[in-house]
C-alpha positions in Angstrom: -18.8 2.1 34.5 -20.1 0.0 31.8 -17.5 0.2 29.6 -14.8 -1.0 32.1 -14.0 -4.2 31.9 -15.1 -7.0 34.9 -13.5 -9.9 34.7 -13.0 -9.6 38.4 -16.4 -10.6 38.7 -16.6 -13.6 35.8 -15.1 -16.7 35.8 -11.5 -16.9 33.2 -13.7 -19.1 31.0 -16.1 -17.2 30.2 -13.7 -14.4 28.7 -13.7 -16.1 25.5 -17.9 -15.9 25.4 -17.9 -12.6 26.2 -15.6 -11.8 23.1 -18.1 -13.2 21.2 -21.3 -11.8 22.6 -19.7 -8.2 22.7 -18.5 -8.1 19.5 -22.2 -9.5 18.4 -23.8 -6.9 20.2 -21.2 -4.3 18.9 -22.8 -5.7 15.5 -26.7 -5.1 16.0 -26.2 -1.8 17.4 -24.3 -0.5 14.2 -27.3 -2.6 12.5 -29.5 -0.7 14.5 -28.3 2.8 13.9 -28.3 2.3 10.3 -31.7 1.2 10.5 -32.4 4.3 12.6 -31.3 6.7 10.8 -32.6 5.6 7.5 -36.3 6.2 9.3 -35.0 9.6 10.6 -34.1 10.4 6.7 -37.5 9.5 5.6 -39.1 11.6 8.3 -37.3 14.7 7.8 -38.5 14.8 3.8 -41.9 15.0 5.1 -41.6 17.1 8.3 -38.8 19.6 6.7 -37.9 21.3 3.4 -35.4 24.2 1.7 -32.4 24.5 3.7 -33.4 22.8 6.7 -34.1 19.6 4.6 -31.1 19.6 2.9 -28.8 20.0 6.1 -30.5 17.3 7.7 -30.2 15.2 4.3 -26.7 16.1 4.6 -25.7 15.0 7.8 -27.5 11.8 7.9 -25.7 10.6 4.5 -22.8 11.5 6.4 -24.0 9.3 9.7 -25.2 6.6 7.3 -21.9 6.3 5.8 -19.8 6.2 8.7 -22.0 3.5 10.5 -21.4 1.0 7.4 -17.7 2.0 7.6 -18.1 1.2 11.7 -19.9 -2.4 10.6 -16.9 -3.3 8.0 -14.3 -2.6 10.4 -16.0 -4.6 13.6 -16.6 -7.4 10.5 -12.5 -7.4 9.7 -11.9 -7.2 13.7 -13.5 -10.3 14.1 -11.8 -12.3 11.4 -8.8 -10.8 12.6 -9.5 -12.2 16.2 -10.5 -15.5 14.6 -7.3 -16.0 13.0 -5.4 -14.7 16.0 -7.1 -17.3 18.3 -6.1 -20.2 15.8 -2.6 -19.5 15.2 -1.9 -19.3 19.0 -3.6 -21.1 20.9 -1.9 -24.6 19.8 -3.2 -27.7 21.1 -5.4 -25.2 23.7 -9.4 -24.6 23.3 -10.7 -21.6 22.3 -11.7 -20.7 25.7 -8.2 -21.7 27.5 -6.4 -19.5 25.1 -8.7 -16.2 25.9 -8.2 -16.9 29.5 -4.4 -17.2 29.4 -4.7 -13.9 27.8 -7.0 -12.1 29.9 -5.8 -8.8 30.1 -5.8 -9.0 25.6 -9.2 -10.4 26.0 -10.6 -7.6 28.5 -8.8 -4.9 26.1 -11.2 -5.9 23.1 -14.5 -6.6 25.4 -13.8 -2.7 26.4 -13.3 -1.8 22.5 -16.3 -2.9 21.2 -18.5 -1.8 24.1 -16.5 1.7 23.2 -17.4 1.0 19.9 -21.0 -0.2 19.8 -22.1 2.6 22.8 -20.1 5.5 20.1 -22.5 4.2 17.1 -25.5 4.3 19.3 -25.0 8.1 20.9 -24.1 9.4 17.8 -27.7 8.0 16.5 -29.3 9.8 19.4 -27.6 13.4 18.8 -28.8 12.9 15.2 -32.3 12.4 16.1 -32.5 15.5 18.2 -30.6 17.6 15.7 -33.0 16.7 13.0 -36.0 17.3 15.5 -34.0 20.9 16.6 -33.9 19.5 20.2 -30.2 18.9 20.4 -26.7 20.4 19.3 -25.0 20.1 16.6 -21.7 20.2 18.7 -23.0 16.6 20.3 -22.7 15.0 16.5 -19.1 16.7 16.0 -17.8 15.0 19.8 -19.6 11.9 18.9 -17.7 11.9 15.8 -14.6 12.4 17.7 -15.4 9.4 20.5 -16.2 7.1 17.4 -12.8 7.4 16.0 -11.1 7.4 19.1 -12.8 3.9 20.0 -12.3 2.4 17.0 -8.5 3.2 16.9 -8.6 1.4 20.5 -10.3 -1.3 19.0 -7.7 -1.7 16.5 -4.7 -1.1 18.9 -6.3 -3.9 21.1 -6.3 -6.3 18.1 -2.6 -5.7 16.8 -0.8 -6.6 19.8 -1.3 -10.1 19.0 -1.6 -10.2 15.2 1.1 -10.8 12.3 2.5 -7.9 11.0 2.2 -9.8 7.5 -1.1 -10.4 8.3 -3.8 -10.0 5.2 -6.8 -9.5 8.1 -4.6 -6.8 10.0 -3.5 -4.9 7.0 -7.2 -4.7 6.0 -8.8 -3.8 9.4 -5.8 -1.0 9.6 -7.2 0.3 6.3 -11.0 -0.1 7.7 -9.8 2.6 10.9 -8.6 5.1 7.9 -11.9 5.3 6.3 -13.7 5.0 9.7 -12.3 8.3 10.4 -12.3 9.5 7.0 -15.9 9.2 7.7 -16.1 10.6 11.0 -14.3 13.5 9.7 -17.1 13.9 7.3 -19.6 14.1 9.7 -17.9 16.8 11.8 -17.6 18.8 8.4 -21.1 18.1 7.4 -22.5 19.5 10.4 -20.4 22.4 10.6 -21.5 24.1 7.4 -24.9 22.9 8.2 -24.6 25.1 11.4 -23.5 27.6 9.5 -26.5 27.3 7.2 -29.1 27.3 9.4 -27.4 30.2 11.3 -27.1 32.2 8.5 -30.8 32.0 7.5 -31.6 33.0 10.8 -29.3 35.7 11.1 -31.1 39.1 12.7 -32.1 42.2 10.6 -31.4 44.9 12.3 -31.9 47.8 9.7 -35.4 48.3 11.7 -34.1 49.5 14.9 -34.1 53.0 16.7 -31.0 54.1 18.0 -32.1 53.3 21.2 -33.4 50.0 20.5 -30.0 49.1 18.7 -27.9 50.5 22.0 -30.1 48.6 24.0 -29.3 44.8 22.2 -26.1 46.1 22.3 -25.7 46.1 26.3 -27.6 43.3 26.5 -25.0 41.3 23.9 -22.4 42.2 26.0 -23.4 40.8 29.3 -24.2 37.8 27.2 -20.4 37.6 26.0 -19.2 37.8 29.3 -21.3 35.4 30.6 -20.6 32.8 28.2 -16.5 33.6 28.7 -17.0 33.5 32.4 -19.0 29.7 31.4 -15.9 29.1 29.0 -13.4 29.2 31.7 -14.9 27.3 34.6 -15.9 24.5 32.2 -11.9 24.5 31.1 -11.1 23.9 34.6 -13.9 21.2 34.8 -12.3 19.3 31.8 -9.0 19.5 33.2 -9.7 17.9 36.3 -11.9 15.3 34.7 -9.1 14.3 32.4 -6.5 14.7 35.6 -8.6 12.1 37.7 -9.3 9.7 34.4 -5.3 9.7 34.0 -5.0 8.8 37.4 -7.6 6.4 37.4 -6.4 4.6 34.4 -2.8 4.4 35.7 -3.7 3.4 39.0 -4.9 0.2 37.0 -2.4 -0.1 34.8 0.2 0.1 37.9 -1.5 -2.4 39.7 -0.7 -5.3 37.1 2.5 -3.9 36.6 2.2 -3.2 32.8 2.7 1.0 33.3 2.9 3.8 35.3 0.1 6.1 36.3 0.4 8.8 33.2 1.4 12.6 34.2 -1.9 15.0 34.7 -2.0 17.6 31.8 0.1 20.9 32.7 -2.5 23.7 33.7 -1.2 26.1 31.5 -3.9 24.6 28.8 -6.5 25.9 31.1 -5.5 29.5 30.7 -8.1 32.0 30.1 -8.0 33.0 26.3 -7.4 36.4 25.9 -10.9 38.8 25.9 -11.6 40.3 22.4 -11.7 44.1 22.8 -14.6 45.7 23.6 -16.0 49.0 22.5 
């Protein structure tokens, strides 16, 4: 609800202050995150060591370097903006030529909220991760949200830009390494899953027959639990996405700019198939 935009509920003029104060907020929450995570290094080289301590170290390089990718691209966005502003508004203020463009303006107010709430969450998953409270699959859809706004934010400051434009040729190139660096992140905590699950991977070579027949069942019933879990959250996601779809073209239809976009098919909510079982 935060992230929609509400200009039904501010005056035109004040579209062009918003700009501003989002995209300065956008700003000190990447500043932030840095600064967060730089204290999260420091306390997982005294609380942590071995391979524990070098995931972590891993992971939050990665996170590091994405957020100052994130800060260089909202930096180019908002030169980009700048120059947009003052090749078209003409003989218009500032604030006249955001408000005869609402719809534009709205699209980047949304963007960097998108933008700045992606830098922050993806701070917070980190935190728990290093303090083995969280998941490392929260990082790797974080990861994914990051890009995804970023590329909005981008999309929502072409439409009105030059194509020969110096500022949109280098915030195009900012995105690339945005997800470049998103990408590494996803990586990054993947082997250091893998890691950590490897180290902690159960010796069985101590168990009776019985014993080992026993964890056996009991793995099992786990499987099909989790399977059973897999395919009613499918259906959840599907309907979440149907009714966002429909949701988002609703609005869209309303001003007359699109059509309400088609729900996915259900057939990407089939079961996959059951692994054999003994």
């Amino acid at each position: 609800q935060e992230l929609r935009p509400k200009s039904l509920d501010i005056k035109q003029e004040e579209l062009g202050d918003m700009v501003e104060k989002e995209m300065a907020s956008t700003s000190q929450a990447i500043e932030d995150a840095v600064r967060r995570i730089e204290e999260m290094m420091s306390q997982a080289r005294n609380e942590s060591s071995g391979v524990k301590l070098e995931v972590n170290e891993r992971i939050l390089n990665s996170c590091t370097d994405l957020m100052k990718a994130i800060r260089l691209l909202v930096m180019t966005s908002t030169n980009l903006q700048k120059e947009i502003v003052e090749s078209g508004r003409g003989a218009a203020t500032t604030q006249e030529f955001y408000a005869k463009n609402s719809r534009w303006t709205e699209g980047l107010i949304s963007a960097s909220k998108a933008v700045g709430w992606g830098a922050t969450q993806l701070v917070e998953s980190a935190d728990r991760v290093v303090l083995h409270t969280g998941k490392y699959e929260e990082l790797i859809v974080c990861s994914h949200e990051i890009a995804a706004s970023t590329a909005q934010l981008v999309a929502a400051s072409k439409v009105k830009a030059e194509k020969s434009s110096r500022n949109l040729g280098r915030l195009q190139e900012c995105s690339r390494n945005v997800n470049e660096r998103a990408a590494n992140v996803v990586a990054s905590t993947k082997s250091g899953q893998e890691q950590i699950e490897e180290k902690d991977t159960m010796d069985f070579s101590g168990m009776s027959l019985i014993k080992l027949k026993k964890e056996e069942m009991e793995t099992q019933v786990k499987v099909l639990e989790l399977e059973k879990r897999l395919e009613g959250e499918r259906v959840r996601l599907g309907e979440l996405r149907k009714q966002h779809y429909a949701l988002a073209g609703a609005c869209q239809a309303e001003d007359g700019e699109a059509k309400p976009a088609p729900a996915p098919r259900r057939g990407i909510l089939k079961k996959p198939p059951l692994a054999h079982k003994p």
